[in-house]
Every structure is written in structure tokens, then in C-alpha cells.
N, C-alpha and C positions, 0 to 999 in steps of 0.2 A: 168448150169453155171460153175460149179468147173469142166468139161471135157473139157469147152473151154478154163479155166485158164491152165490145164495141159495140153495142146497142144499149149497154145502159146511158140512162141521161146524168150528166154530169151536176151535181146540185147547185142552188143557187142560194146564197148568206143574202147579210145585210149588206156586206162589201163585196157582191160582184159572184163569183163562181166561186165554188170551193172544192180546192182540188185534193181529193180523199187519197190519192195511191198514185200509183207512177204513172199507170196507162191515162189517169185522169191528166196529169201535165205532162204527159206527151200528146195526146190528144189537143189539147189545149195550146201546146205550142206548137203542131200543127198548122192549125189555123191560124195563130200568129203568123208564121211564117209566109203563108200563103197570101193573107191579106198584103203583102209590103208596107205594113205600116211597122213594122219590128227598125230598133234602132239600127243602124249599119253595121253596127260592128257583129250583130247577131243576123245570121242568115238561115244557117242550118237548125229545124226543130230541135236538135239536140246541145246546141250555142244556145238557145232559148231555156230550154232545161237547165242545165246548168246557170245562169243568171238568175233563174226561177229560185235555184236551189240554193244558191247563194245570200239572196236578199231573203230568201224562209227563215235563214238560219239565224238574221239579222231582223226579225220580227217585221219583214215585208211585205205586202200583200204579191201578187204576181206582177201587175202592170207596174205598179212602184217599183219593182226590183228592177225591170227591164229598164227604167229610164235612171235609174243610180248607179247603172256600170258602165264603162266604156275601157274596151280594147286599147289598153295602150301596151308595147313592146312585147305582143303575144300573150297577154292575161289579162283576163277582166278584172276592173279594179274601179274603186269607190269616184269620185268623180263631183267636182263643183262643190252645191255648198250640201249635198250629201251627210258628210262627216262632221260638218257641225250640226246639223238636224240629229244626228245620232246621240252627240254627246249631250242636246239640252235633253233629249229624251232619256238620257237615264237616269239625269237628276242628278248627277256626282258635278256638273260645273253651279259653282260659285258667280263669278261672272267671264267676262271674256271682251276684251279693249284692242284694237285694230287702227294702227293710222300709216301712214307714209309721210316720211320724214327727208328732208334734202332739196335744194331748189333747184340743184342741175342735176343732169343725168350720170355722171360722177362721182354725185355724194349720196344720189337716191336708194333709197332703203324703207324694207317695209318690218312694221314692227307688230310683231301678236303677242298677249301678254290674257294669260289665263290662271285664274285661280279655282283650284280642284276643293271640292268640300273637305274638309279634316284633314288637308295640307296647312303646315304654317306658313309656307312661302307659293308664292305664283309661280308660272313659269314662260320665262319670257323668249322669246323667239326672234331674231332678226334676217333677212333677207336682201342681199345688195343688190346695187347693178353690177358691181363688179361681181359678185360670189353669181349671178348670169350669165354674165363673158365668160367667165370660171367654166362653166355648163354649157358652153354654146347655145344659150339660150333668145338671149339679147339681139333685137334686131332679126330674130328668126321671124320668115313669112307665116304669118296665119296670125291666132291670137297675142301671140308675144309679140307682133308689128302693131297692130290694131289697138290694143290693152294692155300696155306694158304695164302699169301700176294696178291694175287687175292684178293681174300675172302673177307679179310677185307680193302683194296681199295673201293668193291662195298658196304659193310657196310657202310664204313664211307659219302660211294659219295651218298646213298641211304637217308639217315638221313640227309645230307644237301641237298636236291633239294627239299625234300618232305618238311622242313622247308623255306627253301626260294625262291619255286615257288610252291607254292601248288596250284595254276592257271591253270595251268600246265596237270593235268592228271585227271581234271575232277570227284574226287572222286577216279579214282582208286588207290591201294596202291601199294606199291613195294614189291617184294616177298623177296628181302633179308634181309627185314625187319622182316620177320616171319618165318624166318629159326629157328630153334631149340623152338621155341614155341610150349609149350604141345598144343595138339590140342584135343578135344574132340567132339568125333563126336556125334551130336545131330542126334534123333530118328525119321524116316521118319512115317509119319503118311500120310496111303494109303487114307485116308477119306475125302472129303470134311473140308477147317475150320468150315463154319461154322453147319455140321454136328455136327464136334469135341468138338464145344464151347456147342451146345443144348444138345449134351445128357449126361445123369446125370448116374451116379456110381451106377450098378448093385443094390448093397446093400441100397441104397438111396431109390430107385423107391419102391423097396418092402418093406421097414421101413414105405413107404409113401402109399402105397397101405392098409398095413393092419391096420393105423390109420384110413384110411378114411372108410374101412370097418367094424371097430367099432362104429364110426360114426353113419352110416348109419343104422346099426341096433340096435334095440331097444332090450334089452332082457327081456324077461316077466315073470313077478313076480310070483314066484311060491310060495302056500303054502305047506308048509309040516309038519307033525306030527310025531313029531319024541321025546322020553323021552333024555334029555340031561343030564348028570350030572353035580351039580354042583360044579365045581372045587374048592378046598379048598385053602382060600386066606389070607392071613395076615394080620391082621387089620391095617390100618391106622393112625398115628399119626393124632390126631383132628385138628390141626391146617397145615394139608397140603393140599398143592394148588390143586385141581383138575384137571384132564386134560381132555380137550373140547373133547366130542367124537364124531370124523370125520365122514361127511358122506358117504356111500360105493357107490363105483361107480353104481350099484345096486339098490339104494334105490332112486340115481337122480330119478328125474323127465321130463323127456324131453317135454316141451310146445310149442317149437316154430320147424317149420318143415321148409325146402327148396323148393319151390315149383318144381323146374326142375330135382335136384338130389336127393331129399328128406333126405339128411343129416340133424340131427336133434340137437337140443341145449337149452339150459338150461335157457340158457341168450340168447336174442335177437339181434343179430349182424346188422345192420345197412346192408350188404348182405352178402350172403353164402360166409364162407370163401374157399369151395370147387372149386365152379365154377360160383362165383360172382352172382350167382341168389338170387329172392325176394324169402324174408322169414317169411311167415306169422304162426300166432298163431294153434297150433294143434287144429282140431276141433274135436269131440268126433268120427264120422265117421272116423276118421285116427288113431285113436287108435288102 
């Protein structure tokens, strides 16, 4: 069955391939992969899938979705002018007004001002160089050196679309949203979850092993003869309280036994706290 999936031919639309089922955009991201013509941030066919799957979801064709994400702080996310392409496509913007405002880099500010259809009011957006410095953003090597009023244009236009068509992109975010955010990269764990979740801490197991192997055995009362001396003690004031003398783990008595793991106990548990079996009274033969 999977050598007649990987021999069929994968069809071709008016727009390009059309990919019918999973092995179709695996296959297909594949060969993206292969060719190195795949954005950077997508290397592995499976990085390629998922962007695939992404931009489907978002009425994308496959190449269109690979060039409208980009990896920023470990998630693919929407990118440039992406998000507004989305929202003239849906037909809910009314219009949408953009400028930069301030003569020095102190007062500089960019401002997005959108009005949604069957809203009474726009909604308007501002983005400083201070609310920058604010984000360590300002002055940062790459595009925020290069295009500062770039920069924060798509800030500002990023923060109003994502508040006033959040309809719009389906759960994805906007990456210039998460530009200069610490990012901390969480620890890939090779294992199965729920491998991950059953199994219990090295030191646990063997804490838990040598309880249950006390347990289990009984130790037998030894006599011995032996001359003790007896230690020289200070007499007591008459009227102090005495103290109860404990009995030694030793001197128990274990009466009741487990019938399946033979863990043994003092007091009769209702079932083995071991491994839930009946727990009947030691009989002399079990001694």
C-alpha cells in the first residue's frame, strides 16, 4: 500500500500542485527541502509541513505560506506586510491610514489608525521610540539599525490588526510582535510523553524498593547471652513524668501476611498496600 502511495503522481491545479492528503505535502516538502531554496527558518520537511499547514488554514497556497512565516523566538509566525494582505482579503477593513510622526528621534512615533466595517469608531495605534528603548529594540543591529521607521510602522500596524481583526489570522501571531522578547528555549525531551509522565525519579524507585523489602521480611528474633553492664544513672526526681518505652521495630509482631506478595503487617489493612492483594492472618505454618 505505501509503494502504491509513493508512485502515484501528485496532481497539478491551475495554481501549481495540489496537495490531496498528508503523504502528498510530505512528499512535496520533501523536495522543498532538498532543493535549498526553502526559507531559513524552515529546514527540516517536517518545518515545511507545518508552515504548509499553517498558511492552508489561512486560505494559502503552499509556496505562499512558506514565504509568510518566519521563526521568530521558536514559533512560526505571520511576518511583514503578510497581515495586512489578510485583513484587505476579508473585506471587514473599511480603510487603514499609516504615518510617522516626530522630528527627532525622542519624539519619534508611528501611528496606524484602522477602521473595521460595522464598527462606529477606528482604531488607533501608536508606537514610540521610547516604548523601543522600553523593548530593547532601538538601535538593535539588523533591521531596527537599517529601518528604524520601518520598524516601528509594522509595530505599530502589527498591534492594531491583531486588536482589531483578530478573525483574521486564525490563532497565528505576528512576529513583530515578539521581536526583542527574551525567548527561552525549552528542553526537548527524545521520550515518549507519556513515557515521561510514568516514570518516577531514580532515587524515588529505590527509596521505594528498599521500604517494600523491609516489608517483606520478617527478621528473627535472636537470643543472646551476653553480660551487659549496667550503666550508671542519676536518680530521678520522684515526681517526674515517665517516658512511654517505644516498641523496637524488632520486637513487632507481624500477624497478618499478603497472600500474593507476602508483605507482612502488624495491623490488618483492608488489602495489601503493596499490590492490592487479600491479606489474611499468619498462620503458624508461615512463621
Amino acid at each position: 500500500m505505501s509503494n502504491e502511495i509513493e508512485k502515484k503522481s501528485i496532481e497539478i491545479g491551475n495554481r501549481g500542485l495540489a496537495l490531496r492528503n498528508l503523504e502528498d505535502m510530505y512528499r512535496f516538502a520533501q523536495h522543498v527541502a532538498n532543493s535549498g531554496l526553502a526559507p531559513k527558518s524552515f529546514v527540516r520537511p517536517e518545518q515545511i509541513m507545518i508552515a504548509i499547514q499553517m498558511g492552508a488554514e489561512l486560505g494559502m497556497p503552499p509556496m505562499k505560506s512558506l514565504q509568510s512565516f518566519a521563526v521568530v523566538n521558536g514559533q512560526a509566525r505571520l511576518w511583514g506586510d503578510v497581515p495586512l494582505a489578510l485583513v484587505r482579503q476579508s473585506g471587514n477593513l473599511e480603510y487603514i491610514k499609516e504615518s510617522i510622526e516626530g522630528d527627532s528621534d525622542d519624539s519619534m512615533y508611528a501611528i496606524c489608525i484602522t477602521k473595521r466595517k460595522g464598527d462606529p469608531e477606528p482604531k488607533t495605534t501608536k508606537f514610540s521610540v521610547a516604548d523601543a528603548k522600553k523593548a530593547g529594540l532601538w538601535g538593535k543591529a539588523g533591521t531596527w539599525q537599517s529601518y528604524p521607521k520601518r520598524m516601528l510602522q509594522y509595530r505599530a500596524r502589527s498591534f492594531n490588526l491583531r486588536d482589531n481583526f483578530p478573525d483574521c489570522f486564525g490563532g497565528a501571531t505576528i512576529a513583530e510582535e515578539y521581536e526583542g522578547i527574551e525567548y527561552i528555549e525549552s528542553t526537548v525531551i527524545d521520550k515518549p510523553r507519556s513515557a515521561v509522565l510514568l516514570e518516577e525519579p531514580k532515587e524515588t524507585l529505590e527509596s521505594s524498593n528498599q521500604l517494600k523489602s523491609k516489608k517483606r521480611t520478617k527478621k528473627p528474633k535472636t537470643s543472646t547471652t551476653a553480660t551487659i553492664a549496667e550503666p550508671t544513672t542519676t536518680p530521678e526526681p520522684e515526681n517526674s513524668p515517665q517516658e512511654p518505652e517505644l516498641e523496637s521495630p524488632e520486637e513487632r509482631e507481624f500477624k497478618y501476611i499478603c497472600t500474593r506478595c507476602n508483605a507482612q503487617y502488624v495491623v490488618k489493612p483492608v488489602n495489601c498496600l503493596n499490590c492490592h492483594g487479600e491479606v489474611k492472618e499468619i498462620t503458624d505454618s508461615q512463621q
